[in-house]
Chimera marker file (.cmm) of the C-alpha trace (Angstrom):
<marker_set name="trace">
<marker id="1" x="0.000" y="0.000" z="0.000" r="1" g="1" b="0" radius="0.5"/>
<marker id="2" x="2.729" y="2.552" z="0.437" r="1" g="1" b="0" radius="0.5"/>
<marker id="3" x="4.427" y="1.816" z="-2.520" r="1" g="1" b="0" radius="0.5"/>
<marker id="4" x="1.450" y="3.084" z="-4.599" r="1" g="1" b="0" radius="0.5"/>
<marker id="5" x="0.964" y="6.607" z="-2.017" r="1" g="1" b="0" radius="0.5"/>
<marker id="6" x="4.975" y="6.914" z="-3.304" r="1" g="1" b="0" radius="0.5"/>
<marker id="7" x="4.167" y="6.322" z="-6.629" r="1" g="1" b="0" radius="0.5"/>
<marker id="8" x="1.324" y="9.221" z="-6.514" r="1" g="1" b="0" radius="0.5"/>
<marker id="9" x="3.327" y="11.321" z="-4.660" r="1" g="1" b="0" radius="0.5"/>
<marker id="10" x="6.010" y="11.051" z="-7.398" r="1" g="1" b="0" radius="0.5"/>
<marker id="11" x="3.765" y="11.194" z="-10.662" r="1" g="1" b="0" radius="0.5"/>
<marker id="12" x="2.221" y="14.829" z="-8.917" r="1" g="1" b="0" radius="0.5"/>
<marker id="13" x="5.561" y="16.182" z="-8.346" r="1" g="1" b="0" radius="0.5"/>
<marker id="14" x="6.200" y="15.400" z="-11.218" r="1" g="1" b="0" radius="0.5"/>
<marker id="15" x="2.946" y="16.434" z="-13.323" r="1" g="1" b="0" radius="0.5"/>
<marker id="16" x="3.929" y="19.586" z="-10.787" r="1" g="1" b="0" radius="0.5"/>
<marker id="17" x="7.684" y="20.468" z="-12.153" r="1" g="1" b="0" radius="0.5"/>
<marker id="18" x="6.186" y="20.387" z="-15.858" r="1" g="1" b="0" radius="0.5"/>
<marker id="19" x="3.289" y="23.185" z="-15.588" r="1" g="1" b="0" radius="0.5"/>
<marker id="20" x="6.012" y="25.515" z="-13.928" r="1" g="1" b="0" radius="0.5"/>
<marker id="21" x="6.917" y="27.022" z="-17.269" r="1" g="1" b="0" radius="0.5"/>
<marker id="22" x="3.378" y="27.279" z="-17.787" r="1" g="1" b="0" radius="0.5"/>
<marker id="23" x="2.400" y="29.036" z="-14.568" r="1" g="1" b="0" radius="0.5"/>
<marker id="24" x="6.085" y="31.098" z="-15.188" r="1" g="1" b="0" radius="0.5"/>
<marker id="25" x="4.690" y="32.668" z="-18.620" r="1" g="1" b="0" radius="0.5"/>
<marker id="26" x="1.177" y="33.160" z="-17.518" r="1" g="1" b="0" radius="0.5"/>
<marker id="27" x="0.831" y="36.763" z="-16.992" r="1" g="1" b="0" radius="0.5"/>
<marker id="28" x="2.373" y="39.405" z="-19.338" r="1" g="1" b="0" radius="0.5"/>
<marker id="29" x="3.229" y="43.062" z="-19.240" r="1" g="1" b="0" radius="0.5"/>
<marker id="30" x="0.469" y="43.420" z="-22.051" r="1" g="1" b="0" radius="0.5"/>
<marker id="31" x="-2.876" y="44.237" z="-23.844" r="1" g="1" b="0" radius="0.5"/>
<marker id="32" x="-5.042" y="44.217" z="-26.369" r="1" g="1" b="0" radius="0.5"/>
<marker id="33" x="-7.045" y="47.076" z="-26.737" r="1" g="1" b="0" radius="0.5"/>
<marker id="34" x="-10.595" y="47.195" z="-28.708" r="1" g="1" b="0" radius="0.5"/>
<marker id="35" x="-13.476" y="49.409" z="-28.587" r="1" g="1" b="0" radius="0.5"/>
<marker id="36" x="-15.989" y="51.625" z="-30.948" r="1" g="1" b="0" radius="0.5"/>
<marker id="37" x="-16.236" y="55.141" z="-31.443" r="1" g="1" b="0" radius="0.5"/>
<marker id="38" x="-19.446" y="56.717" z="-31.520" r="1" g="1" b="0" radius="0.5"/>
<marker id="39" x="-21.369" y="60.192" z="-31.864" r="1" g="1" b="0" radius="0.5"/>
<marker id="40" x="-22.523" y="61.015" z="-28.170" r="1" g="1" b="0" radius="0.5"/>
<marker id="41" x="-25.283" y="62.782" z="-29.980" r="1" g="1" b="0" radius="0.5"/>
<marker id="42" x="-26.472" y="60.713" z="-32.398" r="1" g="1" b="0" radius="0.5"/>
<marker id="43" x="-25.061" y="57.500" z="-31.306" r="1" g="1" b="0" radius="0.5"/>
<marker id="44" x="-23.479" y="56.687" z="-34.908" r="1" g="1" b="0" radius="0.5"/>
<marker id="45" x="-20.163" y="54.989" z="-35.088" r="1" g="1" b="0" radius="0.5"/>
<marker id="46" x="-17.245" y="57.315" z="-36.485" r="1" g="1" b="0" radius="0.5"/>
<marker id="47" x="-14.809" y="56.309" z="-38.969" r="1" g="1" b="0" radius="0.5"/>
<marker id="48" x="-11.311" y="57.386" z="-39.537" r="1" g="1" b="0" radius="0.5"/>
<marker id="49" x="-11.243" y="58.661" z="-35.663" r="1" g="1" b="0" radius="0.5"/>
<marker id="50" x="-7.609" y="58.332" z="-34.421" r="1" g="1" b="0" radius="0.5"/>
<marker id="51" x="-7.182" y="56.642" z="-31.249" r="1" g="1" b="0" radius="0.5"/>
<marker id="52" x="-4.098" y="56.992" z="-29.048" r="1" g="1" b="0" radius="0.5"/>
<marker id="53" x="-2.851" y="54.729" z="-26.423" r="1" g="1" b="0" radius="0.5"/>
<marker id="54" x="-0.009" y="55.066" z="-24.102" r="1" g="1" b="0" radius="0.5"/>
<marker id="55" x="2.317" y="54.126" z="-21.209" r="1" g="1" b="0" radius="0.5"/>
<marker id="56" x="2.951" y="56.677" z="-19.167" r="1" g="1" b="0" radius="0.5"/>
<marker id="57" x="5.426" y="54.501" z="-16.914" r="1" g="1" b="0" radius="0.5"/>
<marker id="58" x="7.465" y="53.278" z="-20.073" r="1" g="1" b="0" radius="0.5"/>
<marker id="59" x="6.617" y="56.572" z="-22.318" r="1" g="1" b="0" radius="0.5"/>
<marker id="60" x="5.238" y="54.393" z="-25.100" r="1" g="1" b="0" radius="0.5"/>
<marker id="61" x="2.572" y="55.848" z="-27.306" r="1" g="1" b="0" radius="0.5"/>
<marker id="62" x="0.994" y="54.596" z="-30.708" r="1" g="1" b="0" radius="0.5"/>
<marker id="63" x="-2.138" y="55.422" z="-32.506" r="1" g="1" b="0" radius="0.5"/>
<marker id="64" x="-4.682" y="53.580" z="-34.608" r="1" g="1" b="0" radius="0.5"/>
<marker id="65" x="-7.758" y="54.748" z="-36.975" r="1" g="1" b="0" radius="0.5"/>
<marker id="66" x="-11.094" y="53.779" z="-36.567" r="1" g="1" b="0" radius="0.5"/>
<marker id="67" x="-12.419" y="51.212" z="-39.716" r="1" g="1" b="0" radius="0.5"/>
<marker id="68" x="-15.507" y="52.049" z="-41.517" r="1" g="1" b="0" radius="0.5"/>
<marker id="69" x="-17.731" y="50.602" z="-37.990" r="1" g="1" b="0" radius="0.5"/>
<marker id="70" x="-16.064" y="52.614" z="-35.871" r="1" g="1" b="0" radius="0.5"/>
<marker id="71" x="-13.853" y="50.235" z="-34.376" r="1" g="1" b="0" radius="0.5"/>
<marker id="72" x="-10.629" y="50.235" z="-33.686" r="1" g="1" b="0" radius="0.5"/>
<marker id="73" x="-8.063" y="47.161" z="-32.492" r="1" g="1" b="0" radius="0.5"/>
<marker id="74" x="-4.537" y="48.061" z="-31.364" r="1" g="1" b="0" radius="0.5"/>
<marker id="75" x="-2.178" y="45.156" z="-30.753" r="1" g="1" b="0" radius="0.5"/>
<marker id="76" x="1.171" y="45.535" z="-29.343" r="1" g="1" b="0" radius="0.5"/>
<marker id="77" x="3.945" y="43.914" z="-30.887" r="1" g="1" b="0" radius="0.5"/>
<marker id="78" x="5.343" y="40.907" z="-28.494" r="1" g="1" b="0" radius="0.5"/>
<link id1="1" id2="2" r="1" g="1" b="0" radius="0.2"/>
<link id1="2" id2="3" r="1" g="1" b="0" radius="0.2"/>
<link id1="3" id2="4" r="1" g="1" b="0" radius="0.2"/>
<link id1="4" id2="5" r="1" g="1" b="0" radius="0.2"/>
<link id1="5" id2="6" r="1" g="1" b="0" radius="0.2"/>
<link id1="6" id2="7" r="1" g="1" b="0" radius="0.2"/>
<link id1="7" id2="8" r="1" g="1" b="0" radius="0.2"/>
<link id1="8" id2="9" r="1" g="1" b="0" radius="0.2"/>
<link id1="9" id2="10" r="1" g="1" b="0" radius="0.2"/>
<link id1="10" id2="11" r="1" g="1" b="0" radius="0.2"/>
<link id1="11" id2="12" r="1" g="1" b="0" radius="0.2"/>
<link id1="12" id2="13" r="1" g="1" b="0" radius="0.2"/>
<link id1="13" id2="14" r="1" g="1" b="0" radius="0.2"/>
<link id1="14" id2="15" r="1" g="1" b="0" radius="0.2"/>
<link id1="15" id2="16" r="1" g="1" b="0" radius="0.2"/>
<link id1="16" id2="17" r="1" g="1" b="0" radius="0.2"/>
<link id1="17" id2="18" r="1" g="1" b="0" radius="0.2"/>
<link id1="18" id2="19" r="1" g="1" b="0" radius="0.2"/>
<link id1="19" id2="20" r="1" g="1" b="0" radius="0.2"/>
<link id1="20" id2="21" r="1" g="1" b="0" radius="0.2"/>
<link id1="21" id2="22" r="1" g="1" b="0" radius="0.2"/>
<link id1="22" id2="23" r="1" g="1" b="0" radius="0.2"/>
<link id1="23" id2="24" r="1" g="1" b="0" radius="0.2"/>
<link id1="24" id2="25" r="1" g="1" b="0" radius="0.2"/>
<link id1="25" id2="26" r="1" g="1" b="0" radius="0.2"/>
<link id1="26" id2="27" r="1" g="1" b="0" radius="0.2"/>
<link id1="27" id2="28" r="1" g="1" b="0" radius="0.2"/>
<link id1="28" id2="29" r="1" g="1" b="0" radius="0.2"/>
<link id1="29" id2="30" r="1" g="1" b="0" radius="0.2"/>
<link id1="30" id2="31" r="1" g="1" b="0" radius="0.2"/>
<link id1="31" id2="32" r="1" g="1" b="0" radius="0.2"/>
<link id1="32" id2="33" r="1" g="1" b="0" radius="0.2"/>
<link id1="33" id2="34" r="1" g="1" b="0" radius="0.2"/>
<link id1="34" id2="35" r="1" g="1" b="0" radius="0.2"/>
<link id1="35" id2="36" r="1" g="1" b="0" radius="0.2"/>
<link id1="36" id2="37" r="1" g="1" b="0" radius="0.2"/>
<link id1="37" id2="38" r="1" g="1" b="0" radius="0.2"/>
<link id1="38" id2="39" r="1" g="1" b="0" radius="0.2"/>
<link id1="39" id2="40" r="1" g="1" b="0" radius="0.2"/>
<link id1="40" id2="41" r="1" g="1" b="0" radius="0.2"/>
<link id1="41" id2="42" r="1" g="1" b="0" radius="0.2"/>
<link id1="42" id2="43" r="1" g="1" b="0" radius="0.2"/>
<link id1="43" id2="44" r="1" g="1" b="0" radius="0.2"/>
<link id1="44" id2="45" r="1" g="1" b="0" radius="0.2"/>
<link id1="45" id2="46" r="1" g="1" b="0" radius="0.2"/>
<link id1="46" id2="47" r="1" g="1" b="0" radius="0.2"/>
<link id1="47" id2="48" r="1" g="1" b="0" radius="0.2"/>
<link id1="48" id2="49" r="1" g="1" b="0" radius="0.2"/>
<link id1="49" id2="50" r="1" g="1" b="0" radius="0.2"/>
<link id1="50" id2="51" r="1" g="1" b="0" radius="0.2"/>
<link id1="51" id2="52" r="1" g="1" b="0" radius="0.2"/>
<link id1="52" id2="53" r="1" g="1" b="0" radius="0.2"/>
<link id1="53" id2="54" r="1" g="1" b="0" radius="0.2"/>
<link id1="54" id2="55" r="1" g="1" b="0" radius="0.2"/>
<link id1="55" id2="56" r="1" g="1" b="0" radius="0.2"/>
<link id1="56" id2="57" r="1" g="1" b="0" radius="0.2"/>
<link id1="57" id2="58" r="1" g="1" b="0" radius="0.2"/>
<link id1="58" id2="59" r="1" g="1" b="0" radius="0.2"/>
<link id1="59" id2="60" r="1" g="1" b="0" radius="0.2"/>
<link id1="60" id2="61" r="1" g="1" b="0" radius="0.2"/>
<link id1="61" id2="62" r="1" g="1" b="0" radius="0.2"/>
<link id1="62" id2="63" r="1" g="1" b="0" radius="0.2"/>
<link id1="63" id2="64" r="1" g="1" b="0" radius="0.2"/>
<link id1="64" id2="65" r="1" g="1" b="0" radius="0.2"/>
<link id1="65" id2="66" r="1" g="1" b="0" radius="0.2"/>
<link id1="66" id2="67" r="1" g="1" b="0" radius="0.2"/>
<link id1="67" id2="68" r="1" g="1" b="0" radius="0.2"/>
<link id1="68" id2="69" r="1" g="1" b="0" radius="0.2"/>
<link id1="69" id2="70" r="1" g="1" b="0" radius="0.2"/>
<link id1="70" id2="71" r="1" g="1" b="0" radius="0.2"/>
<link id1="71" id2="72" r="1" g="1" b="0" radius="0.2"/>
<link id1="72" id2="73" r="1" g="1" b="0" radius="0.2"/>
<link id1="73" id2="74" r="1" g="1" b="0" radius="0.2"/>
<link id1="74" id2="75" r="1" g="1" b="0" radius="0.2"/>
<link id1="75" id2="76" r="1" g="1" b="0" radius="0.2"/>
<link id1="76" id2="77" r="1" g="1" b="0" radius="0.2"/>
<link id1="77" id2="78" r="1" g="1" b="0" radius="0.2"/>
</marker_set>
């Protein structure tokens, strides 16, 4: 009977050791950012709005345009 509770034990340290790269890589310093532009008056979605995101801790700034919905998608580069 203890041979198998070692056995266990050793298969879930194991099965342990090989998700630590996955638990290491998990989170990331970074974003997607999507959203729509509309009219506050009318509610219609604006085209060819620019949209700026930035950093202020890392001074990074970059700017998209709005499609023809209104929407915009900005993806950092990895």
């Amino acid at each position: 009977m203890k041979k198998w509770n070692s056995t266990y034990a050793l298969l879930g340290i194991v099965a342990m050791l090989c998700l630590i790269p996955a638990w290491a890589f998990a989170q990331q310093n970074r974003a997607d950012v999507t959203g729509i532009v509309k009219s506050e008056s009318t509610g219609e979605a604006l085209w060819g709005v620019s949209v700026t995101v930035s950093n202020a801790e890392s001074n990074f700034t970059a700017s998209v345009q709005t499609d023809s919905r209104g929407c915009f998608y900005f993806q950092p580069s990895a």
